[in-house]
N, C-alpha and C positions, 0 to 999 in steps of 0.2 A: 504494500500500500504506500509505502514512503516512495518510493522509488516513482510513483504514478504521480506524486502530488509536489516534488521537488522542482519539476519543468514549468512549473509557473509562476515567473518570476519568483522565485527563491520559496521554499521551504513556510509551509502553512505554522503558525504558530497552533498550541494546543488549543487555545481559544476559537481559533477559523474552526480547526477541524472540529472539534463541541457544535459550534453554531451550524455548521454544514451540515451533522452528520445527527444533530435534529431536526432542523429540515427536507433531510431526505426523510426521515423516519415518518415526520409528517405528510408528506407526499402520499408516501407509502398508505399509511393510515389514510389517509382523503381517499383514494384510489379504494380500497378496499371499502370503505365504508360505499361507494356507488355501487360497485359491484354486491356488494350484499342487500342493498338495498332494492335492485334489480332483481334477483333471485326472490328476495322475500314477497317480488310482487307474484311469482308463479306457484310456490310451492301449496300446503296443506294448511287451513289455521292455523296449527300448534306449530308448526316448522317455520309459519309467516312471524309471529310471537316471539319467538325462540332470535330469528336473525334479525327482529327488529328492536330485542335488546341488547343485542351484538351493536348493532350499529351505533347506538347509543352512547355505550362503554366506548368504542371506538371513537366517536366525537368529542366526547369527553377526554380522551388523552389526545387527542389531537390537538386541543385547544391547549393541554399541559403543557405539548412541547413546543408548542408556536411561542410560548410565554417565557421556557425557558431558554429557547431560542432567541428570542428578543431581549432579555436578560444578559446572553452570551455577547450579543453584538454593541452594546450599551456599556458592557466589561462591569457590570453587577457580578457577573457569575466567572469567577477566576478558577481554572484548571491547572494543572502541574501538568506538563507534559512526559509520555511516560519513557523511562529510560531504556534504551534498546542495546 
């Protein structure tokens, strides 16, 4: 992973990679949350119920990490970077 992320312009502090690597996480979660939300419109009651408190939970941490994502990028939320 270091090796991918040193070619741009110089070497990511622990903090970038923190804030990037919430944001993907968010992504991630947004994505999933349509996708199940999709699914829940086809499936059974109890399976519609079931993914549509998935989605939930998932918005819900989606919104966590936007937060501590923006926390990262503001430099509230300071990382050590890990030693290799």
């Amino acid at each position: 992973m270091s090796d991918l992320i040193t070619g741009l312009d110089g070497p990511r502090t622990a903090q970038q990679e923190l804030f990037y690597g919430l944001e993907d996480a968010a992504a991630i979660i947004s994505w999933s949350v349509i996708e199940l939300t999709d699914m829940a419109s086809r499936p059974s009651d109890c399976q519609r119920a079931f993914l549509i408190k998935i989605c939930k939970m998932l918005e819900a941490e989606q919104d966590k990490l936007r937060s501590y994502a923006a926390e990262v990028k503001t430099g509230t939320i300071v990382r050590r970077a890990n030693p290799e």
